[in-house]
FINUMI-465891 format. One line per 2 residues: their letters; for each residue x, y, z of C-alpha. Coordinates in steps of 0.001 Angstrom, whole numbers, always signed. Each point is the difference from the previous one (the first is absolute). Layout:
A> X,Y,Z  ...;
This chain:
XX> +79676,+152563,+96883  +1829,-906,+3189;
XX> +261,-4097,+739  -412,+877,+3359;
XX> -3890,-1177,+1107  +723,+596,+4054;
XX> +1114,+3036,+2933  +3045,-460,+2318;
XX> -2499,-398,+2673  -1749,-3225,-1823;
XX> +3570,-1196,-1501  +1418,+397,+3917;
XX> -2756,-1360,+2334  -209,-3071,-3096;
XX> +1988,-3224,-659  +1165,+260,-3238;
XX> +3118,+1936,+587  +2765,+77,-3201;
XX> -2720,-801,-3120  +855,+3492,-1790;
XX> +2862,-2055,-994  -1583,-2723,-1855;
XX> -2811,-418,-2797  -2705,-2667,-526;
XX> +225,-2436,-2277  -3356,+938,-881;
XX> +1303,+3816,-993  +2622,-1032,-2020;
XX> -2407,-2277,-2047  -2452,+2699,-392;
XX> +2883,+2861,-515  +1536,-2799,-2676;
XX> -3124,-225,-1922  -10,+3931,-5;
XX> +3170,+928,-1466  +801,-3349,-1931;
XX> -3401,-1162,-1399  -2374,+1761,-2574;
XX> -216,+1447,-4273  +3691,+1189,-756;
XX> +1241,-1773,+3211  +3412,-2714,+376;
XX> -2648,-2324,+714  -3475,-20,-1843;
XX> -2607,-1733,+1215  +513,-2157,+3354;
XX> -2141,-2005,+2289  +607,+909,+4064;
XX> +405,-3340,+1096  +2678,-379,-2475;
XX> +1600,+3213,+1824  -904,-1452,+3494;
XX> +1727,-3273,-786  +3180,+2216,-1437;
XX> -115,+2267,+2440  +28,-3326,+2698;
XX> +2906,-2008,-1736  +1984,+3712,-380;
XX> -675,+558,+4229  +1385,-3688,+634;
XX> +2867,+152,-2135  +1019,+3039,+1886;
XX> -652,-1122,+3799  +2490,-2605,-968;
XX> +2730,+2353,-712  -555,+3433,+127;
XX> -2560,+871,+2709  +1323,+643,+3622;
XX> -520,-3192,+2300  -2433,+843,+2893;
XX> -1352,-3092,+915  +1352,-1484,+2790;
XX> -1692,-2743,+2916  +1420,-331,+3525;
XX> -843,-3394,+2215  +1813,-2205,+2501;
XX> +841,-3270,-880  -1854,-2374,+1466;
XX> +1434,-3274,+1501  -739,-1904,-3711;
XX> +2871,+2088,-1695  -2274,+493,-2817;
XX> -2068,+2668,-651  -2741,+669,-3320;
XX> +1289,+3008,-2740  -2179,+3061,-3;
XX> -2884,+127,-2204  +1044,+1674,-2789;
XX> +3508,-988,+349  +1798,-17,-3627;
XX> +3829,+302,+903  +1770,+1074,+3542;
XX> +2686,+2698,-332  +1394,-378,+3892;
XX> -970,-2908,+2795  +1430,+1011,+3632;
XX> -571,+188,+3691  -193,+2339,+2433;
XX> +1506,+209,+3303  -660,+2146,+3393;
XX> +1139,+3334,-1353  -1782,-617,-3089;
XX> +3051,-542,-2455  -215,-2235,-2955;
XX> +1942,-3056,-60  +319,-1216,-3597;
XX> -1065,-3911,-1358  +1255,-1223,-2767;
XX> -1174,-2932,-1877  +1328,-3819,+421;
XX> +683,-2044,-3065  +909,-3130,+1497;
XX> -3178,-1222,+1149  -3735,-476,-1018;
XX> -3471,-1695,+971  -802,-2749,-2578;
XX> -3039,-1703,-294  +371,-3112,+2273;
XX> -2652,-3146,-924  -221,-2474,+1725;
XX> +2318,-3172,-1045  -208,-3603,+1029;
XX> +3061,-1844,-1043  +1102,+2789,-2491;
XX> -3687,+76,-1704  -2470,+2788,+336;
XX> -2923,-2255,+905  -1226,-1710,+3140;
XX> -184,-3915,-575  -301,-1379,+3806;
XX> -416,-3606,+255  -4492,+59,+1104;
XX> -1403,-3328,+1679  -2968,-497,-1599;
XX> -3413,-2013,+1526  -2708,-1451,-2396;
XX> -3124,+2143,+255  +1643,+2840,+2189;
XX> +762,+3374,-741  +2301,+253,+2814;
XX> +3795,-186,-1301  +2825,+82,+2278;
XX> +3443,+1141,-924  +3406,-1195,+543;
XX> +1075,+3202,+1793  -487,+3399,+1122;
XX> -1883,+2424,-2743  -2447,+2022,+1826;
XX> +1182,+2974,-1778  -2130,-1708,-3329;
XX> -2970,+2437,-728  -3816,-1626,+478;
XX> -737,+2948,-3168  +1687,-493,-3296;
XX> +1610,-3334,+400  -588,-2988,-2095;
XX> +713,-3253,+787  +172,-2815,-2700;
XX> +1496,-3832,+469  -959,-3410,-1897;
XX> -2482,-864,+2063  -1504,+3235,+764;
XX> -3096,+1246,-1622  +841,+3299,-2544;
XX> -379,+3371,+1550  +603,-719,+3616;
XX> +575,+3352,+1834  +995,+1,+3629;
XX> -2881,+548,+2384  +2276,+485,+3320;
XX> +3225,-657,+1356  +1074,-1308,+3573;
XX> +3458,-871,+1601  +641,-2156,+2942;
XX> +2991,-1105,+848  +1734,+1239,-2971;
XX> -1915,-1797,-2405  -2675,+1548,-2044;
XX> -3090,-1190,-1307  -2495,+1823,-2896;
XX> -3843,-339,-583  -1201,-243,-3403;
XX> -2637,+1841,-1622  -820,+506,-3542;
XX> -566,+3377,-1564  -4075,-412,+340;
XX> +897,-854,+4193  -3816,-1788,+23;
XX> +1055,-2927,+1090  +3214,-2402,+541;
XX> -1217,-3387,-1713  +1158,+693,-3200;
XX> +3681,+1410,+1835  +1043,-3005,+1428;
XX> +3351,-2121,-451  -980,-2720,-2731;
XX> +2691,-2416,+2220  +2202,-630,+3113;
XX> +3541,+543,-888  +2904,+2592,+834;
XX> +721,+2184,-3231  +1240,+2949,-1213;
XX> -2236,+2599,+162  +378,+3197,-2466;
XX> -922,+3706,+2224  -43,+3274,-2522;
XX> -1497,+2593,-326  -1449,+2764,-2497;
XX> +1350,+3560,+266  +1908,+3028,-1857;
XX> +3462,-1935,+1230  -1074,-2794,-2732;
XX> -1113,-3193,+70  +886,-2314,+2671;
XX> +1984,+2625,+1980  -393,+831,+3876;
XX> +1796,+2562,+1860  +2751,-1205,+2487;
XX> +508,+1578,+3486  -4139,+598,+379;
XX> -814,+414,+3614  -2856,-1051,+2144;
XX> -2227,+1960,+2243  -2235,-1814,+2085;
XX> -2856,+1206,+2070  -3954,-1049,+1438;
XX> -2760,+972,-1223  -2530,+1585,+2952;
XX> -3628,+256,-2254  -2054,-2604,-1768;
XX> +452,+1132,-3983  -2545,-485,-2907;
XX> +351,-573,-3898  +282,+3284,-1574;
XX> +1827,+1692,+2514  +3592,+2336,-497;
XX> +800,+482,+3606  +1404,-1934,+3034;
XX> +269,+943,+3733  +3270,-1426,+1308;
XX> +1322,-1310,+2953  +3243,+2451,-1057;
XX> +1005,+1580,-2910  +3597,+815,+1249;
XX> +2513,-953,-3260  -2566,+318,-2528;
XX> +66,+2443,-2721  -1819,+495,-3026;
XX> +356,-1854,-3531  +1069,-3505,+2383;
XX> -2293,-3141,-1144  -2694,-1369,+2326;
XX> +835,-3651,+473  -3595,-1247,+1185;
XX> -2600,-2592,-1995  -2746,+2312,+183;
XX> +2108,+1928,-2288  +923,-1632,-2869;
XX> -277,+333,-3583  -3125,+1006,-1620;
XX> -657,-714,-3542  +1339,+3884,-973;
XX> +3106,-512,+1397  +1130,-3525,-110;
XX> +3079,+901,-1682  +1697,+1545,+3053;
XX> +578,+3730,-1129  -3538,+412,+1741;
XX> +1069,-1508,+3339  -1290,+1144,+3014;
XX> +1877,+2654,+1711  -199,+2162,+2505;
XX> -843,+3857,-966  -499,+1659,+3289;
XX> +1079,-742,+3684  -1444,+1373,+3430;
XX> +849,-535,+3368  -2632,-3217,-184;
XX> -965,-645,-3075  +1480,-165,-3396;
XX> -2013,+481,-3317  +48,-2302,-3187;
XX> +920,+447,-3886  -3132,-2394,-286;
XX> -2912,-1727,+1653  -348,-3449,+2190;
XX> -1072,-2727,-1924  -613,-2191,+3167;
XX> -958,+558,+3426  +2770,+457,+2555;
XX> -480,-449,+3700  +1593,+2093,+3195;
XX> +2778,-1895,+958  +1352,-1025,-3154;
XX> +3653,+666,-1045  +628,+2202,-2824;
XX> +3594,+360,-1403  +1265,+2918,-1864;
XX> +2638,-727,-2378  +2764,+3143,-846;
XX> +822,-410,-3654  +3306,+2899,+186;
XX> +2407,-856,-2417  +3176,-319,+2231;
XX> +2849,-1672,-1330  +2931,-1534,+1944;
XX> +2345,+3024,-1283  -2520,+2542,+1201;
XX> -435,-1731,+3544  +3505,-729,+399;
XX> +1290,+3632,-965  -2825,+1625,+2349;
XX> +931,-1947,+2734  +3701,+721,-885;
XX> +1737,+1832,+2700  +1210,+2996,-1445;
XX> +1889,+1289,+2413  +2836,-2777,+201;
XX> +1363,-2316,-2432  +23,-2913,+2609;
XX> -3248,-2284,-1599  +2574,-11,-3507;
XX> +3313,-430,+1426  +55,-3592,-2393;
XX> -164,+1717,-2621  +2490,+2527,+47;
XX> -1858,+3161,-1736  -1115,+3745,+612;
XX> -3538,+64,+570  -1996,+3421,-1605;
XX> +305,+1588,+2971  +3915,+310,+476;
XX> +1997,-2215,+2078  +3469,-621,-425;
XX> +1065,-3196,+153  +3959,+630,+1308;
XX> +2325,-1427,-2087  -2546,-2109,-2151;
XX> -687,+2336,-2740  +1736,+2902,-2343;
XX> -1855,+3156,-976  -3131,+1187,+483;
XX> -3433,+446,-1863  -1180,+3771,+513;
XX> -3360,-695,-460  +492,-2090,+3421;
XX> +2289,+2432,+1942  -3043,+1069,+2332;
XX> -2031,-995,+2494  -3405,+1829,+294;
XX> -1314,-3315,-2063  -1089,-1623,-3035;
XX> -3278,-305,-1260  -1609,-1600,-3683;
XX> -3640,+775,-1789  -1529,-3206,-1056;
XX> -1666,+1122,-2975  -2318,-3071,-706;
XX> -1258,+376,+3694  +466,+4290,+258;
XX> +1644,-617,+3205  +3153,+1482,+1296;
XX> +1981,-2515,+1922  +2386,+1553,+2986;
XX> +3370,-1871,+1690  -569,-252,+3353;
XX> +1817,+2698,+1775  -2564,+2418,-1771;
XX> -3124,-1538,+2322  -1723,+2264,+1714;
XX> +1805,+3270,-1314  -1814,+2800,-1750;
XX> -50,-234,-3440  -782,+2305,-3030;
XX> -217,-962,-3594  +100,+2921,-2844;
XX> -1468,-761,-2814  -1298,+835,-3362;
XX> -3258,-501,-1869  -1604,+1198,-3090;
XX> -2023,+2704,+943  -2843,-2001,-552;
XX> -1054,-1552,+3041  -2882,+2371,+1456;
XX> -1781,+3018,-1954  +1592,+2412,+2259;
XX> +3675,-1334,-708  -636,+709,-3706;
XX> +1978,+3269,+252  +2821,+1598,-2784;
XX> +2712,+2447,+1908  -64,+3220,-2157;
XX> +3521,-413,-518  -708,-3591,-2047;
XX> -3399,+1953,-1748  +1375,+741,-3118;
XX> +1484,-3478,+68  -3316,-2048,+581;
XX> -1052,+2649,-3498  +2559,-1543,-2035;
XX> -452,-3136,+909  -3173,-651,-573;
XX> +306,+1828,-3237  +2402,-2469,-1284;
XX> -2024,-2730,+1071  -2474,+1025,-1421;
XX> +1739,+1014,-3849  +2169,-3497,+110;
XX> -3284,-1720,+578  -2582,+1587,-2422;
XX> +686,-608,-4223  +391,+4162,-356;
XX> +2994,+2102,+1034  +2275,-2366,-92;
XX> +2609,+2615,-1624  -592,+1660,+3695;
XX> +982,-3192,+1726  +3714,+910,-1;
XX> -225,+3479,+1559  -2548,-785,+2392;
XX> +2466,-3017,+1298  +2796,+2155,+151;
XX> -2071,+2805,+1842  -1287,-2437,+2407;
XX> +3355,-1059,+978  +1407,+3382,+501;
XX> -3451,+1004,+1670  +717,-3296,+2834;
XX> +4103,+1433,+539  -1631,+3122,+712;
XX> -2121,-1109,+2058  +2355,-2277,+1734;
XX> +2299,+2937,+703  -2639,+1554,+1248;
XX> -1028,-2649,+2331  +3660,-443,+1420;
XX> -323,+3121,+2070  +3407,+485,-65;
XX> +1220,+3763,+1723  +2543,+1812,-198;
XX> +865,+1114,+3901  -576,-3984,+1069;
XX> +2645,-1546,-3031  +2206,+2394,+1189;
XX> -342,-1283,+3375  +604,-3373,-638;
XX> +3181,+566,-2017  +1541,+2270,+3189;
XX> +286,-3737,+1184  +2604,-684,-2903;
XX> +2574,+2428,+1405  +340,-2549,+3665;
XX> +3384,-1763,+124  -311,-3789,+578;
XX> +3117,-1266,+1855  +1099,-3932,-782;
């Protein structure tokens, strides 16, 4: 029976041009089952899930290293220098940009610099401890300096003669100095919230999230803009005065939003999931009533570190902002008569880039703004049902692969275990060779190159 379930004239005026050459994942499980599975059979008695899950380990292991890479992502690189890894990005096998005539220019990694997490210190602790000036019966306290970065969501405030559980309500600035509101948890009322005496002390600010206790972010920045509509308790959405520099996952930095009971402990913090040209909507619901006119921060949590901002905004065309200290930066620069040798990995100057893996960003030196960029990349065949596709010259490889899964796995034929490992092996060079594409009239092209004479 042919495989063939279509006419030229519905394979032509189609889409899905090239599949002859590849096999569902689906077909090999069924065409495993067939020939593997059954009375006088390698392989007895076996459930199909246990085949799928075989069958899905055997596909990943050979999209690593055997299957051709065909994924590949083009974009322009914005401004930021950073841009997110594709969505079923596993490994990249070539990062470069493109130029007018559509020729690749090669990047190649950097190993001299990084983006660390950055918290926020204050005198070489990770804490805030500002000196807070304290008046009996308020719940007004007013700092020794400028912190109107400090989150009205998620912070805690504690001192000696503060009432437990104090969270902070809002947070104004004038004149460099900032002053906090106090609210507890409940947010019913302030009487039970206010300082127990008049005195300047030390005041403890922290915070609950996944960075661990007490920790806050350095670099945050603020976004402030006016609300234009009245706003009600219950509601996710506000319209805006502008919404220019906001983006979504920044925290709203407004006392109608503050912690509810659910998510007092920060990870639940109010944050902004969509953005229009007005309005913005919320991760959760007022709790108070907010009025048009009101200022509403919006407080960027990126994780930028001093390395990343300094190397991004690191000319990378000259070597004149490190002339002090005497060194070849990635992209090469010879400093005359300062240095000997050369690092090859730095002889070129199309750019340097590094993946952040805790973030899945790629970070990009600066010369690379604004140029065309594609990544290629592999994945593990897994991503989308339609991806889960075997090349019929790795078939008989996925077949003996699964098989000795399956035997090393199971408590019979284990006496087949060593054949079946050595015939999945030779099955996956096959298969590789395959794979390679390698011909005869194009090697033999290549190596006419051999006979040139090179003159010194």
């Amino acid at each position: 029976m042919g495989l063939l379930d279509q006419t030229l004239t519905e394979y032509y005026d189609g889409d899905a041009f090239g599949n002859y050459q590849f096999t569902s994942l689906e077909d090999i499980i069924t065409n495993f089952t067939i020939a593997y599975v059954g009375e006088n059979k390698i392989i007895p008695k076996i459930k199909r899930t246990d085949i799928a899950f075989h069958a899905q380990r055997a596909m990943q292991e050979l999209s690593f290293d055997t299957f051709k890479s065909i994924k590949s992502q083009e974009f322009d690189v914005p401004p930021s220098l950073v841009f997110p890894l594709p969505q079923d990005y596993v490994n990249y096998t070539k990062i470069c940009w493109t130029d007018t005539a559509g020729i690749e220019h090669p990047l190649y990694p950097t190993r001299h610099t990084s983006n660390p997490r950055a918290y926020y210190q204050q005198s070489g602790d990770y804490k805030i401890n500002p000196i807070g000036k304290l008046t009996l019966g308020s719940n007004i306290v007013e700092l020794d300096g400028d912190y109107s970065d400090v989150l009205v969501h998620g912070m805690r405030v504690t001192s000696p003669n503060l009432k437990p559980t104090n969270w902070i309500h809002e947070v104004t600035t004038t004149n460099g100095i900032t002053s906090i509101r106090l609210r507890n948890v409940d947010g019913d009322n302030d009487t039970d919230k206010q300082a127990l005496a008049t005195t300047n002390e030390e005041l403890s600010i922290f915070r609950f999230n996944y960075l661990g206790h007490g920790l806050r972010l350095a670099n945050t920045k603020r976004t402030d803009t006016t609300l234009t509509a009245n706003g009600a308790i219950g509601d996710t959405q506000l319209n805006l005065a502008s919404t220019s520099g906001l983006k979504v996952g920044m925290f709203v930095n407004h006392p109608s939003f503050v912690n509810n009971n659910d998510i007092d402990d920060g990870r639940g913090a109010i944050k902004i999931i969509g953005v229009g040209n007005t309005t913005v909507e919320l991760s959760h619901p007022a709790k108070y009533v907010f009025a048009d006119g009101d200022t509403v921060g919006f407080i960027s949590n990126d994780q930028v570190s001093k390395t990343w901002n300094n190397f991004k905004t690191h000319d990378a065309t000259t070597n004149s902002t490190v002339d002090e200290y005497d060194y070849d930066d990635d992209i090469y620069e010879l400093n005359v008569g300062g240095r000997y040798g050369l690092e090859p990995a730095h002889a070129q100057v199309n750019g340097t880039y590094y993946i952040d893996g805790l973030t899945g960003l790629i970070h990009f030196s600066s010369n690379v703004s604004g140029k065309t960029v594609i990544i290629k990349y592999i994945s593990d065949g897994l991503g989308k049902n339609s991806e889960m596709i075997v090349h019929k010259f790795a078939e008989e490889a996925m077949y003996k692969s699964i098989a000795f899964a399956v035997l090393s796995t199971s408590s019979y034929g284990q006496n087949l275990v060593p054949r079946f490992k050595k015939e999945k092996f030779a099955a996956i060079r096959t298969a590789k060779l395959r794979l390679s594409n390698l011909k005869l009239d194009e090697l033999a092209q290549s190596f006419r190159g051999k006979s040139k004479i090179i003159k010194h």
